[in-house]
C-alpha positions as CSV (number, residue, x, y, z in Angstrom):
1,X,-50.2,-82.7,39.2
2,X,-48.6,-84.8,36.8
3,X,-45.3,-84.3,35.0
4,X,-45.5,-83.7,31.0
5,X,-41.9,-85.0,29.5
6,X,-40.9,-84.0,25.5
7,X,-38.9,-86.3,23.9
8,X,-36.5,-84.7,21.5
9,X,-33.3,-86.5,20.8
10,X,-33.6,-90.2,18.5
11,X,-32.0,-92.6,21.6
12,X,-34.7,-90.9,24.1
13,X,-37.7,-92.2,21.5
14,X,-35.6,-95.3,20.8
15,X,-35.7,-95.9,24.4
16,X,-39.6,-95.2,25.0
17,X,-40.3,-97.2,22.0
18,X,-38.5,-100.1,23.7
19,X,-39.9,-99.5,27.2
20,X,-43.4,-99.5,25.6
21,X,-42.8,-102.6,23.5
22,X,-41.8,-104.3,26.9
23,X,-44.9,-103.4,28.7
24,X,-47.0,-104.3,25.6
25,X,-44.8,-107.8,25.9
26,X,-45.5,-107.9,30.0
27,X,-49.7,-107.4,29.3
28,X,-49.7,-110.3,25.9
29,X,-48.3,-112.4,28.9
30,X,-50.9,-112.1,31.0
31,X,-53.3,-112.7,28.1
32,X,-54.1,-109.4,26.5
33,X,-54.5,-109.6,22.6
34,X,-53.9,-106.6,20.5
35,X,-54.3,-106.2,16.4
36,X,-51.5,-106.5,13.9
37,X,-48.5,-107.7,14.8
38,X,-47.9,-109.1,18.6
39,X,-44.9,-107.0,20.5
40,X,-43.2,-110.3,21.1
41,X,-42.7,-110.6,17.3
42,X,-41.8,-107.0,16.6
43,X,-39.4,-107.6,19.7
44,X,-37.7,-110.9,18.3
45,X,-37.2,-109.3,14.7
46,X,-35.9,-105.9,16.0
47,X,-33.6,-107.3,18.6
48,X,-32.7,-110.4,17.2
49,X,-34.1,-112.5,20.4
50,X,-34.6,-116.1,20.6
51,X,-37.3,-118.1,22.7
52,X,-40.7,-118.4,24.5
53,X,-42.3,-114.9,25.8
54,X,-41.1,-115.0,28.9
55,X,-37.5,-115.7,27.9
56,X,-37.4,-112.5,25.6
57,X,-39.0,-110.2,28.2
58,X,-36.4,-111.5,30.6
59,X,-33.6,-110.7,27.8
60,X,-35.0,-107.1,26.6
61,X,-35.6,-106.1,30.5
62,X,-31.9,-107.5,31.2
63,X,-30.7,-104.8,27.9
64,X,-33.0,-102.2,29.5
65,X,-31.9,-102.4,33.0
66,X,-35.6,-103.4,34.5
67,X,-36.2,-105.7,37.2
């Protein structure tokens, strides 16, 4: 069965919103197109990042402590 987790304090959605961005960032990489604005550019506004897709995913997963 799976697990149901409630996010209640700011960081902890802070922190999903991040994680979700990044995975958004991973699939654009692989090609997947979304509408509105891309996650890479709500990413490089946000955080300030500079570079090509793969050099901000490497960056925001380094901040995040993934792979």
């Amino acid at each position: 069965m799976s697990e149901i987790a409630m996010l209640h304090e700011e960081e902890q959605i802070a922190m999903f919103r991040l994680l979700t961005l990044r995975q958004a960032l991973k699939l654009e990489m692989l090609g997947m197109k979304r509408h509105g604005r891309s996650a890479y550019s709500i990413i490089k506004e946000e955080l300030g990042l500079k570079g090509s897709r793969e050099t901000v995913f490497k960056t925001l997963s380094e901040i995040l402590g993934k792979e």
